[in-house]
N, C-alpha and C positions, 0 to 999 in steps of 0.2 A: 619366427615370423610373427609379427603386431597381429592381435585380434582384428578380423576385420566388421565384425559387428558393431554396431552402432545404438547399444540399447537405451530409451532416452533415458531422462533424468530421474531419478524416486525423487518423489513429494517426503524427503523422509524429517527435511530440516530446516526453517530458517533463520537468518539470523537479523535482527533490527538495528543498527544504529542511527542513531538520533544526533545530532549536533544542533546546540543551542545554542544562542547568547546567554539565555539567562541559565542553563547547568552544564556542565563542563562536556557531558556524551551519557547521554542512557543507553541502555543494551538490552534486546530481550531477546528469546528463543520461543518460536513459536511454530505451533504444528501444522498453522495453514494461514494461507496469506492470499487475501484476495482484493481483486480492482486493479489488478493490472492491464491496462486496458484504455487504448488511444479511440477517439473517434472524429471523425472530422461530420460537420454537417454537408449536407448536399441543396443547395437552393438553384430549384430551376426559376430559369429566366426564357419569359417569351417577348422575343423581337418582334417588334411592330410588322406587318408587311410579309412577316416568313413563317406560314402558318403549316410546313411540315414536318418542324421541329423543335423543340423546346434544348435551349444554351441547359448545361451542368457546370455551376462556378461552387469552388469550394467557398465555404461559408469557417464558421468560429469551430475550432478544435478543443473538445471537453476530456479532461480525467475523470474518473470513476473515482467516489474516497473510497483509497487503500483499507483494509479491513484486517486483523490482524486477529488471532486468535490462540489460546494456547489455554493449558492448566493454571488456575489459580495458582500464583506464585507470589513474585516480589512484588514493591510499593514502587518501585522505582517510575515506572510508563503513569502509574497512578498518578503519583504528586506532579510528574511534570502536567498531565492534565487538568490539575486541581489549581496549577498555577495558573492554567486559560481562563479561569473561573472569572480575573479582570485583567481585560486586554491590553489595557491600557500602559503605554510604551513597552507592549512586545516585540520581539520579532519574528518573524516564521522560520520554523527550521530547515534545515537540510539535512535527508537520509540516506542510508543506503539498507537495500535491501540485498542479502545475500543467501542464493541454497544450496545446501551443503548437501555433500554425497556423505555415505555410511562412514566414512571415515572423520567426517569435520573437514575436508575440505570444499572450498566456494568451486563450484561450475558453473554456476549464473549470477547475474550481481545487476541488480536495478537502482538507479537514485532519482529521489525525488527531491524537488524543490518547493520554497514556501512553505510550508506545507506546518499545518496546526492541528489539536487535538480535537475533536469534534464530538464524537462519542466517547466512553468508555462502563462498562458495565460486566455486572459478574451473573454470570448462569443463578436461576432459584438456589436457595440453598433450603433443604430438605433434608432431615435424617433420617426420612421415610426409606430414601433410595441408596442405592451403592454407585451413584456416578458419582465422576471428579468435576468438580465445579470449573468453568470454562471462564476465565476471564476474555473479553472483546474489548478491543482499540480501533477506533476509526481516526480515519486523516484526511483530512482534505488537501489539496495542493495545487501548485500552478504548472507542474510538469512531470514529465517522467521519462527518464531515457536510460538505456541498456547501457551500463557501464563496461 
């Protein structure tokens, strides 16, 4: 008989790809991944003459930039950032974000569109301390939907 528990997903994994025009696919793995996250605005409207109730029309729908984060690792996410540095005749990319259960394989899988490097930066580096330097990527985009 199938388990019938439903226990949800570990935060244990995820996986980045990037598609560029200008490099062939960058890949990273990264231990938390955040801005995933739709929001539509709400603009009331009040009609002339009908004063006991204000209209609800939806308004512009905003992404949150993606935020990505992991151990100091490859140059890979790096250089493709460093080539934002002039934008000039780029293109925005397309990614997918996928997270993986203990095993490596994808349970959930997000892609974004447009979408270019905005951030990136690496934790203090200290030899005072015993932490692992955290490298951050940010992204900005024009969309984001549940593949």
């Amino acid at each position: 008989m199938p388990d019938p528990r439903k226990d949800p997903f570990l935060a244990f994994c995820f996986k980045v790809t990037i598609k560029d025009a200008n490099i062939s696919k960058a890949t990273g793995f990264f231990k938390s991944v955040g801005g995933l996250s739709i929001e539509t605005e709400v603009i009331d409207y009040r009609e002339g003459g009908v004063n006991d109730t204000t209209h609800k029309l939806l308004g512009a729908t905003k992404w949150k930039n993606l935020t990505f984060k992991r151990g100091f690792g490859g140059f890979e996410l790096a250089t493709w950032r460093e080539g934002w540095l002039n934008p000039v005749g780029k293109k925005r990319s397309t990614g997918t974000i996928e997270q993986l259960d203990t095993k490596g394989a994808t349970v959930a899988a997000w892609t974004f569109v447009g979408g270019m490097p905005v951030k990136w930066e690496v934790s203090e580096l200290d030899a005072s301390k015993s932490e692992i330097s955290i490298e951050t990527l940010e992204i900005a985009h024009h969309g984001l939907t549940r593949s």
